[in-house]
N, C-alpha and C positions, 0 to 999 in steps of 0.2 A: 693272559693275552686278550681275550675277548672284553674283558672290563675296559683294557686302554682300549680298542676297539670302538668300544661304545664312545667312550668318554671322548677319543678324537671327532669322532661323526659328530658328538650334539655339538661338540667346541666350533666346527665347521661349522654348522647349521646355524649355530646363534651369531657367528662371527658374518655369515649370509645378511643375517636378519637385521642386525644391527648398521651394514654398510646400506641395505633397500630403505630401511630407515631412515638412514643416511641421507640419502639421494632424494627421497619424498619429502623431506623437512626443505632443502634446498629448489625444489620443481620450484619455478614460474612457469607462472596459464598469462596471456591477455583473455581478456572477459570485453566482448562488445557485443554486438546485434547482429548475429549472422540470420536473415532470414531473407525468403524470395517473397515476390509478388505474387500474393493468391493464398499465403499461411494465414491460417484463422485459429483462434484460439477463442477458447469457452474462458470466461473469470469470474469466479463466484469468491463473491466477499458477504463477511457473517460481519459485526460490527454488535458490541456487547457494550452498550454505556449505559454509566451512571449517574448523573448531575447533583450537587445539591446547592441550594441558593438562601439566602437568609432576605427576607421579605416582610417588613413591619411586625420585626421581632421574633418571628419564629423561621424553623429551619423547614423546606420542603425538599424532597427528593422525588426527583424524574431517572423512571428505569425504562431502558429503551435497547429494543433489538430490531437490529435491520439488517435485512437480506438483499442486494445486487447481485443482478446475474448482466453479463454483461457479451457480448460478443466480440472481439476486435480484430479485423483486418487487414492488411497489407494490400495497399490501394496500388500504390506507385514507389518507387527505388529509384533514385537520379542524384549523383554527386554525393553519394554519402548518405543523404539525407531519406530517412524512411516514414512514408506519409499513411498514416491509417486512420481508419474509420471504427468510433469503437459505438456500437448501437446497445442500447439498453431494453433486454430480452423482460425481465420482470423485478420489482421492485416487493419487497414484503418489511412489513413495520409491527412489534406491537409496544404501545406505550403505555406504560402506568404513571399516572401524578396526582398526587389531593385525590385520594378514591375513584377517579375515573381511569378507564381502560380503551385504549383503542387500537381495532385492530386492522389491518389493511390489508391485502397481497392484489397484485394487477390482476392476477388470474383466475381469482375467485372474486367475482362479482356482487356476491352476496354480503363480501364484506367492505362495499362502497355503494348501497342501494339505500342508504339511509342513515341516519343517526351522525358521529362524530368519523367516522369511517368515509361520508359520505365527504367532506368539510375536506377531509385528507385527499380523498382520492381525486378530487375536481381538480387538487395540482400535480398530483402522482402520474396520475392517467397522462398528463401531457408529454410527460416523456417519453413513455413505454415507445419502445421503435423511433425517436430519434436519435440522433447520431451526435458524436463530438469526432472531428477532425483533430488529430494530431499529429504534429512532423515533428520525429527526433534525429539525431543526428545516429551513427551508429557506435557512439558511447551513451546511449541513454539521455542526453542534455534536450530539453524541449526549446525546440526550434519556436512554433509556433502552435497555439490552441484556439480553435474556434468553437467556445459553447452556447449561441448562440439561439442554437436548436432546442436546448432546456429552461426553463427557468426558474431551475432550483440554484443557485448556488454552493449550499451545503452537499448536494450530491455530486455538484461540478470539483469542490475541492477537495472530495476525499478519494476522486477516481486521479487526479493531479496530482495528489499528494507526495506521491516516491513511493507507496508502499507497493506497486505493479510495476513499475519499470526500475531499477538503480540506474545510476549515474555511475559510468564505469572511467578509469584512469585511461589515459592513452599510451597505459605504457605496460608491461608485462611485471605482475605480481607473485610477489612470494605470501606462503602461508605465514601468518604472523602482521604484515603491513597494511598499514591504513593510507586510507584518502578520503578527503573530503569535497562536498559541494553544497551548492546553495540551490534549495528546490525553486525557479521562476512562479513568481505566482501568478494568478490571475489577474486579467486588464482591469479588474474592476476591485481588486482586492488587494491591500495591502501586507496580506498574511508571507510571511516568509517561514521557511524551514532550512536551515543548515545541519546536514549529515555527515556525520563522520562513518564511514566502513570502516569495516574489519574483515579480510578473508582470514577465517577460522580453518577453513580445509577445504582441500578440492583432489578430485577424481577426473577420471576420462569425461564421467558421466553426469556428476553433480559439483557444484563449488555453495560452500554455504559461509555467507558472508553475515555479520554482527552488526547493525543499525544502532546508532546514538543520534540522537537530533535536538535542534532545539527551535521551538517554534515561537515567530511572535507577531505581534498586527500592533496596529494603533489605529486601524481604518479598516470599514468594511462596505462595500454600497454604499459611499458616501457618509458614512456614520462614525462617528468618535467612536474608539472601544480598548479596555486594556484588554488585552490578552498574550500570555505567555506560559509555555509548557515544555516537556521533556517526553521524546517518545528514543523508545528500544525496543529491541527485538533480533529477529534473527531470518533471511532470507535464503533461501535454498534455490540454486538457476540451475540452469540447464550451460554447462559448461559450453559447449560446442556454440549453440543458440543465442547463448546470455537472455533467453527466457524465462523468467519467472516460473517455477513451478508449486511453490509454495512461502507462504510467509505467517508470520506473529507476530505482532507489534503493538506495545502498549503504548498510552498516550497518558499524562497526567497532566491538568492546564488549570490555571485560574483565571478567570476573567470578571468584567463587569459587564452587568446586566441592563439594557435603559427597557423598562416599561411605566406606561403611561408619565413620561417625564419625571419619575424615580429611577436612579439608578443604585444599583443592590448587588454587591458580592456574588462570585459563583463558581463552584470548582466540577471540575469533570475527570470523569478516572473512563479507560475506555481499552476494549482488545479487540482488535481487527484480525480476524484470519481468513487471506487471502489462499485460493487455489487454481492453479490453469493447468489447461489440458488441452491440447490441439486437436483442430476439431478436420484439418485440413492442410 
């Protein structure tokens, strides 16, 4: 008697388990920007590339590690649309190519008081505490961007990118279902990125969505350029928020190189990982 006993309880138990299963395979979440006027969040992005180029015959490689720390704000909330302010706290670089090393961070002085450090930081430093304006709507779609306060480009498009904010559906998703969008690019750049998501799984607490993209230019600042690449990954939000709280995302690209009126092959293999954390 106690053996059927048992045997009835685990059959119940699994027969529980199977129908919660059930029910969690089938949940639809909507995923948008729930957030108020006055949220601040910390964003630190780590950035691991590698370049190699072929240059009057032989092959060079550039290894490069870059650190953004970044702050962004919730300025204003009106019609949907959510307008922030994302200010750039500190910038860190170190580069190797042809035997030379150089190294930067905004916050150590020492490594922009002289030498090849010093060449870097007379454009670095320009940023440090300005600001890019941004209005999204409350799926993620960028409304409008003004980075007019920097004049880096490269650092204007990798904060643009999509790898901090997704592009959410306006409509409530199950685990398993994809959407896509096309990242806006910059006024002054021709770079495009189209995303495909994946929600992979979600929680009260987290939903973590699967990144496929494909990126391409034919123009940059005015300049002829091929480039085209494929990035993936995987982002982790904050269900509730649809705030980013962590990301991965590789990049692999080919493109052409113009120096001094040669232009020269060049591919780049690259891993971003992004993290935020509300600071307010």
């Amino acid at each position: 008697m106690k053996s059927r006993i048992k045997l009835s309880l685990v059959s119940i138990i699994a027969l529980m388990f199977l129908a919660s299963a059930n029910i969690f395979a089938q949940k639809s979440v909507e995923l948008k920007y729930n957030i108020e006027k006055g949220d601040s969040y910390k964003i630190t992005n780590n950035i691991d590339m590698d370049m190699s180029f072929d240059a009057n015959g032989s092959t060079m490689t550039m290894e490069s590690v870059m650190d953004i720390e970044t702050t962004t704000t919730v300025v204003s909330l009106e019609n949907d649309e959510i307008s922030q302010e994302m200010a750039f706290d500190r910038i860190a670089m170190n580069q190797k190519i042809m035997g030379m090393e150089i190294n930067y961070d905004s916050g150590d002085s020492t490594t922009f008081s002289s030498g090849l450090g010093a060449q870097v930081g007379a454009e670095m430093n320009k940023i440090i505490g300005k600001s890019i304006n941004m209005v999204l709507d409350k799926y993620g779609n960028i409304l409008s961007i003004d980075v007019a306060a920097i004049s880096s480009t490269d650092v204007a498009n990798n904060v643009t990118s999509g790898n901090t904010f997704a592009v959410y559906p306006d409509h409530k998703i199950k685990v398993g279902e994809s959407w896509e969008s096309d990242i806006k690019p910059l006024k002054d750049s021709e770079m495009k990125t189209h995303i495909k998501y994946t929600l992979l799984k979600t929680s009260r607490k987290q939903s973590t969505i699967g990144v496929e993209g494909i990126i391409s230019a034919n123009e940059i600042e005015g300049k002829e350029i091929r480039m085209e690449g494929t990035t993936s990954g995987e982002m982790v939000v904050n269900t509730k928020t649809g705030m980013l709280i962590s990301s991965i995302i590789d990049l692999e690209m080919e493109m052409d190189i113009e120096q001094g009126g040669t232009t020269f092959p060049a591919s780049l293999m690259s891993t971003s990982k992004t993290n935020v954390n509300k600071i307010n």
